[in-house]
OpenMM code with the backbone's topology and positions (N, CA, C; nanometers):
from openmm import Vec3, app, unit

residues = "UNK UNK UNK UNK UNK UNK UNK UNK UNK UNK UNK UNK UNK UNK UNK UNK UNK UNK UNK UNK UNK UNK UNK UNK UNK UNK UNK UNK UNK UNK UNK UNK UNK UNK UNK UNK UNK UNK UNK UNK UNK UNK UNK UNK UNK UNK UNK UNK UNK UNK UNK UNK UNK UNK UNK UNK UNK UNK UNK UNK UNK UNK UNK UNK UNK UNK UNK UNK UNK UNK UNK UNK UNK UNK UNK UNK UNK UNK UNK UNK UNK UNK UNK UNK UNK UNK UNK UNK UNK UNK".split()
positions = [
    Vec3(0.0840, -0.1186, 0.0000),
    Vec3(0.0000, 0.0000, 0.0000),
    Vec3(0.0880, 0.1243, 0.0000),
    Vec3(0.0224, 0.2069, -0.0872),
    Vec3(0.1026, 0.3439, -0.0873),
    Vec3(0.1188, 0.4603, 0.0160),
    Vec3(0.1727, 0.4968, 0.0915),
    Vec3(0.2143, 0.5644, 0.1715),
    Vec3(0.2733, 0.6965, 0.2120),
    Vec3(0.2219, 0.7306, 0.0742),
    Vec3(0.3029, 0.9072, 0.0400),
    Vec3(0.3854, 0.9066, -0.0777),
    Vec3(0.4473, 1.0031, -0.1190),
    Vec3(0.4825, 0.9745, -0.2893),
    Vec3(0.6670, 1.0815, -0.2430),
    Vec3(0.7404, 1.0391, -0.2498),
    Vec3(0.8982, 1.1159, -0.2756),
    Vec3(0.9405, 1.1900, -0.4019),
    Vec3(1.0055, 1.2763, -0.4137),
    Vec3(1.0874, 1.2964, -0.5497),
    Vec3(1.1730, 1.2696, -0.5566),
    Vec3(1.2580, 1.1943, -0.6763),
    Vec3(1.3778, 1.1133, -0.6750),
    Vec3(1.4591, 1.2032, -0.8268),
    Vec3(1.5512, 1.2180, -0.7649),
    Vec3(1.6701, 1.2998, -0.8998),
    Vec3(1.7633, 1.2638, -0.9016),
    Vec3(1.7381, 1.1932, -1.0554),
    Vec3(1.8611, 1.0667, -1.1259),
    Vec3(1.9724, 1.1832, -1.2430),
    Vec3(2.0911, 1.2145, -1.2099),
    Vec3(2.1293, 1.3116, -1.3202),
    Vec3(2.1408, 1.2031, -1.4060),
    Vec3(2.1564, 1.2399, -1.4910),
    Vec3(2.2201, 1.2583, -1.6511),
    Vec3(2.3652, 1.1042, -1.6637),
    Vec3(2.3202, 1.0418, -1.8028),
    Vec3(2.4335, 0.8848, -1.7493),
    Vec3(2.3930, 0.8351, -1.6170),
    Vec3(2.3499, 0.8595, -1.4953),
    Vec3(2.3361, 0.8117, -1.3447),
    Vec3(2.3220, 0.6778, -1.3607),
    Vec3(2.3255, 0.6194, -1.3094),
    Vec3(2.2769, 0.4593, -1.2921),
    Vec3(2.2312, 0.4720, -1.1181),
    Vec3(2.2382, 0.5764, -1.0375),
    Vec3(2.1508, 0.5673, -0.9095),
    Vec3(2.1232, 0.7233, -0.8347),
    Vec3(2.0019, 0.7170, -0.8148),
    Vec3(1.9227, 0.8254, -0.7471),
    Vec3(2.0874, 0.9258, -0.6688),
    Vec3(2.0469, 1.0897, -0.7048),
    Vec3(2.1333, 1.1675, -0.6178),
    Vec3(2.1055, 1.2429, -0.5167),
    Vec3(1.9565, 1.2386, -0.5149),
    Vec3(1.8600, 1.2572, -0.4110),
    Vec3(1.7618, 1.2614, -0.3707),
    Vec3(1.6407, 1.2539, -0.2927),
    Vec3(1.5359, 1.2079, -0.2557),
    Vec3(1.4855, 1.3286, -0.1659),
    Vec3(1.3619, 1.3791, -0.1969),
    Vec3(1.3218, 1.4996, -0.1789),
    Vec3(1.1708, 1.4876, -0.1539),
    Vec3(1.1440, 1.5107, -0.0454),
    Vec3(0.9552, 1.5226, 0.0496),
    Vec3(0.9077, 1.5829, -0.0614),
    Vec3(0.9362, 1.7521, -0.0638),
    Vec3(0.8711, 1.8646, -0.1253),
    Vec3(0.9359, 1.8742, -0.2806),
    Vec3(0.8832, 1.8879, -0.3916),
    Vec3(0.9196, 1.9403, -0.5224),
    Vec3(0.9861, 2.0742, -0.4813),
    Vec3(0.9270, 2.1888, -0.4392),
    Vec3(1.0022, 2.3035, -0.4329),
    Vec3(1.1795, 2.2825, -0.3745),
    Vec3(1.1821, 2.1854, -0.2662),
    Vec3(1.2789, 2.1188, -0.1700),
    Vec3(1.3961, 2.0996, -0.2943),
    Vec3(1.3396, 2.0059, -0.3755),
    Vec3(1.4305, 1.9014, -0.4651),
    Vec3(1.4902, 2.0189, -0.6030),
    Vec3(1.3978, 2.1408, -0.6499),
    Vec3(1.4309, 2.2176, -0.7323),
    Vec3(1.5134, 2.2829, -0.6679),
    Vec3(1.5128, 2.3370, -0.5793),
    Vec3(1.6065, 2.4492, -0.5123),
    Vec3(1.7449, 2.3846, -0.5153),
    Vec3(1.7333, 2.2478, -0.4936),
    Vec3(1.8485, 2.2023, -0.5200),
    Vec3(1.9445, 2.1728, -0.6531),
    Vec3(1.8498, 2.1250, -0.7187),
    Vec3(1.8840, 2.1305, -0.8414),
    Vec3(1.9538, 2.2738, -0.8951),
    Vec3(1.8872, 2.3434, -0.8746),
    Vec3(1.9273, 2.5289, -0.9229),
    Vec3(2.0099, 2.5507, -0.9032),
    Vec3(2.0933, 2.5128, -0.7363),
    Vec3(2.2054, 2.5341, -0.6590),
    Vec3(2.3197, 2.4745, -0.7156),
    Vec3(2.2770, 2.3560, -0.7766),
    Vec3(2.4014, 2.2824, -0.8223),
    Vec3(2.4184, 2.2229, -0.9698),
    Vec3(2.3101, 2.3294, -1.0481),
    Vec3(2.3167, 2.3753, -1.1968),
    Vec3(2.3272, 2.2138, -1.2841),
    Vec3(2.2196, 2.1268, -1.2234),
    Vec3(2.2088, 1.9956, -1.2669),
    Vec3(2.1735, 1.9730, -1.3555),
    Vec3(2.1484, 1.8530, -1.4324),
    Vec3(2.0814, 1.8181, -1.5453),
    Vec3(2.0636, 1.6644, -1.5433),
    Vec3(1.9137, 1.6346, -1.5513),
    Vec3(1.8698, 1.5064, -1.5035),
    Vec3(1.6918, 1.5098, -1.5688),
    Vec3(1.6357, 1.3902, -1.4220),
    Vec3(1.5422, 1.4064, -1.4371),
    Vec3(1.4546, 1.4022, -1.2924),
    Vec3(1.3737, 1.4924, -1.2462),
    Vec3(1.3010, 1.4517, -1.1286),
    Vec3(1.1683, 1.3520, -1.1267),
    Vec3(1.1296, 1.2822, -1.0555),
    Vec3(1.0324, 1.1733, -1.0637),
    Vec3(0.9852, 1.1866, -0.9369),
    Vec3(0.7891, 1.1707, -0.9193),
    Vec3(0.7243, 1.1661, -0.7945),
    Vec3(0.7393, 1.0231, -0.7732),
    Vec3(0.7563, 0.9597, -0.7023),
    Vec3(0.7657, 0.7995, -0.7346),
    Vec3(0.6787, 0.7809, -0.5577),
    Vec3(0.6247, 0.6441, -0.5645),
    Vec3(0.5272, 0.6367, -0.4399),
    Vec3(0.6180, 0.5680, -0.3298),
    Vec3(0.5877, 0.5716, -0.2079),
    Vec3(0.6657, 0.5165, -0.1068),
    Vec3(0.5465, 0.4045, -0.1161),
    Vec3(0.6391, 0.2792, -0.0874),
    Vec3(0.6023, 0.1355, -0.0533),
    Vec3(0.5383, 0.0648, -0.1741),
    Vec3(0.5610, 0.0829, -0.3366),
    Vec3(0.5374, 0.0509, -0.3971),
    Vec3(0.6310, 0.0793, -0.5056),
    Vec3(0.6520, -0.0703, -0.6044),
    Vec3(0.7632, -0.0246, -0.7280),
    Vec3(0.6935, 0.0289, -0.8459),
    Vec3(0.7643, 0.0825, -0.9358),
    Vec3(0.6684, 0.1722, -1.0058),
    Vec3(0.6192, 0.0829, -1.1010),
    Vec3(0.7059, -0.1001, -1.1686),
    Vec3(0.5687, -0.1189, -1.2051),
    Vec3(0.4584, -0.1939, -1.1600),
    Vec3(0.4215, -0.1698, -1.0407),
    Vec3(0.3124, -0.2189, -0.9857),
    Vec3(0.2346, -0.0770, -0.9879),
    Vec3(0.2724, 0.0174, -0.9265),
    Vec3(0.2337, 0.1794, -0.9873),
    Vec3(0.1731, 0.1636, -1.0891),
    Vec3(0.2217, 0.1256, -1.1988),
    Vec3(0.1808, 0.1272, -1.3377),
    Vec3(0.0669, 0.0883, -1.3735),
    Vec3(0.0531, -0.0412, -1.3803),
    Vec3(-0.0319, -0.1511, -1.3741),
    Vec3(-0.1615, -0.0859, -1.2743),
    Vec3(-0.1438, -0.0641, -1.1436),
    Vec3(-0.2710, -0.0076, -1.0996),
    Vec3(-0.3313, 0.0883, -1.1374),
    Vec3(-0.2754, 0.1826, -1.1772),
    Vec3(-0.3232, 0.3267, -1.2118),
    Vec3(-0.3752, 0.2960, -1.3674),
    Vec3(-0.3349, 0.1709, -1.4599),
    Vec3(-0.3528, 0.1866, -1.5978),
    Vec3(-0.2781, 0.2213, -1.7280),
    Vec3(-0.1790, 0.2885, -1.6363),
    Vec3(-0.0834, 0.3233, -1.7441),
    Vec3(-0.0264, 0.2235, -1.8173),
    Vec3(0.0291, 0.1693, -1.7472),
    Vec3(0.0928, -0.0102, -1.8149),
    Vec3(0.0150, -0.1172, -1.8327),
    Vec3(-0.0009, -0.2255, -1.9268),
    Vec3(-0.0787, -0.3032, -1.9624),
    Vec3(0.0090, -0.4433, -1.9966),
    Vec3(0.0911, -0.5074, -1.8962),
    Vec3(0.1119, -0.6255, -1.9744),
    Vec3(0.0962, -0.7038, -2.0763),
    Vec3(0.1856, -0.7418, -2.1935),
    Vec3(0.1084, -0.8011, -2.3319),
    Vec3(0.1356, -0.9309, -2.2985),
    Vec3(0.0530, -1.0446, -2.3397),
    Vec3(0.0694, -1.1600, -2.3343),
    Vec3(0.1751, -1.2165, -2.3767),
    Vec3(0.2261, -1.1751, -2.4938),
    Vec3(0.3433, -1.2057, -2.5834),
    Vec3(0.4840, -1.1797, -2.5064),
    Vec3(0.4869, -1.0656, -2.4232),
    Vec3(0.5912, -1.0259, -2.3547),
    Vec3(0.6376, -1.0725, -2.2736),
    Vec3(0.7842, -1.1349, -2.2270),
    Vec3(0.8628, -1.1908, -2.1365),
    Vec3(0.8502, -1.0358, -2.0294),
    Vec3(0.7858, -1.0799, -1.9406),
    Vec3(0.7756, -0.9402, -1.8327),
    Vec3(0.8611, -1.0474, -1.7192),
    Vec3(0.9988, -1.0357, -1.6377),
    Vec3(1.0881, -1.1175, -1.6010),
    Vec3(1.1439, -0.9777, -1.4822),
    Vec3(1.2308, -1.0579, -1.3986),
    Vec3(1.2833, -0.9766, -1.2814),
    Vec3(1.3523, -0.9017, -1.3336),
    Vec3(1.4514, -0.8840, -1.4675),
    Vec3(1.5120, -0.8142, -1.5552),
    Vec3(1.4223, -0.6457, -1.5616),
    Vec3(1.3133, -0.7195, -1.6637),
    Vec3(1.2232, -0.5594, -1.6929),
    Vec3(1.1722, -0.4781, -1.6126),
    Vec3(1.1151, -0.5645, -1.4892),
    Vec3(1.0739, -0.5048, -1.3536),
    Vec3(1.2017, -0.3924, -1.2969),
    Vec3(1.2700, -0.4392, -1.2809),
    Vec3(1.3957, -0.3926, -1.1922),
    Vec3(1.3887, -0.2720, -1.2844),
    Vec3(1.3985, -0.2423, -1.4137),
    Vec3(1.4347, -0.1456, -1.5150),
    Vec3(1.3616, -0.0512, -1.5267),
    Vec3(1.2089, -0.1112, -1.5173),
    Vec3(1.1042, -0.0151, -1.5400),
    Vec3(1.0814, 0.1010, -1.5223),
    Vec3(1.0149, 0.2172, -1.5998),
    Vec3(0.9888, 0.3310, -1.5075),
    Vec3(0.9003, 0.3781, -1.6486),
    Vec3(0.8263, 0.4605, -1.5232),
    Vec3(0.6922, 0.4777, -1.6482),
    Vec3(0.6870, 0.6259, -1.6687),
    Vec3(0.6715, 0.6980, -1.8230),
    Vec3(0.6655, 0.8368, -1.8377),
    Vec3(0.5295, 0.8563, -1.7817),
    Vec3(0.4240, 0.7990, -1.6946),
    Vec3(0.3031, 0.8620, -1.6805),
    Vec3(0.2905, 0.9469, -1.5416),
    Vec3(0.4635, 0.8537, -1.4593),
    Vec3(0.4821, 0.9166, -1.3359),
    Vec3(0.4903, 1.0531, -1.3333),
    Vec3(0.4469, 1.1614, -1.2515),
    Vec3(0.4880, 1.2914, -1.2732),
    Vec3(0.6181, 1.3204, -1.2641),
    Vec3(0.6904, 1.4332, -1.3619),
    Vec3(0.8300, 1.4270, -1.3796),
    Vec3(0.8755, 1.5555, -1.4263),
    Vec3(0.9872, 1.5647, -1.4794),
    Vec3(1.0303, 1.7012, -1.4845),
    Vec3(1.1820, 1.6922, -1.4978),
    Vec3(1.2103, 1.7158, -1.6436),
    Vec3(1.3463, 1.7432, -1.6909),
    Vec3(1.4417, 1.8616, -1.7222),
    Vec3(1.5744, 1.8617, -1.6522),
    Vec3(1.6127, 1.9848, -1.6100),
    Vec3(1.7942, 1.9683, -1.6633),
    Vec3(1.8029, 2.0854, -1.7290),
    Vec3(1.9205, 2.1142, -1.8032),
    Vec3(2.0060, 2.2419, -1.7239),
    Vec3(2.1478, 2.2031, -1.6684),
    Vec3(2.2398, 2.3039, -1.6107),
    Vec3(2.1435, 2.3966, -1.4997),
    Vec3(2.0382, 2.3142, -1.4147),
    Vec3(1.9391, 2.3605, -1.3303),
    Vec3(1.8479, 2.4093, -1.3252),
    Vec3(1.7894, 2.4646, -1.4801),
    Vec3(1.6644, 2.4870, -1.4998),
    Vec3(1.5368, 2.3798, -1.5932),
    Vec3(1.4379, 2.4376, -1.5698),
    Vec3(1.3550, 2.3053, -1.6255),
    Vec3(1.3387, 2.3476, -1.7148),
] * unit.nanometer
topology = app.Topology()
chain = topology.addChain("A")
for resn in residues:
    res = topology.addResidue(resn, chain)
    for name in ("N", "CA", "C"):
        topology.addAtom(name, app.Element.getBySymbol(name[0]), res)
């Protein structure tokens, strides 16, 4: 069950989150400060996003598709709210 929603900011090449932010205003200010370029994501506490997916509708499993611990782990859905930001502005 979902439990409140975080913002997570992956820069640019990243392969892991550079920070995790309650408030959007919180997570921009930071960004600004340190003239980033990435992407921010609301992502939900206590749920992976594609189970996120799948509930809300956005994602639709195809029958045909190998959906495997691989794609899961990878996943991330453009329906999450988000926000892409170049040398700290959006």
């Amino acid at each position: 069950m979902t439990t409140g929603s975080v913002w997570v900011f992956v820069g640019e090449r990243a392969g892991f989150p550079a920070g995790v932010f309650a408030e959007l205003e919180e997570a921009e200010a930071w960004i600004r400060t340190h003239a980033l370029s990435g992407v921010l994501t609301l992502y939900p506490v206590g749920e992976g996003a594609y189970d996120w997916a799948i509930r809300t509708g956005a994602f639709t499993p195809k029958p045909d598709k190998v959906i495997d611990a691989g794609f899961i782990s990878r996943f991330s859905s453009g329906s999450m709210p988000h926000f892409h930001y170049e040398d700290g502005e959006k």
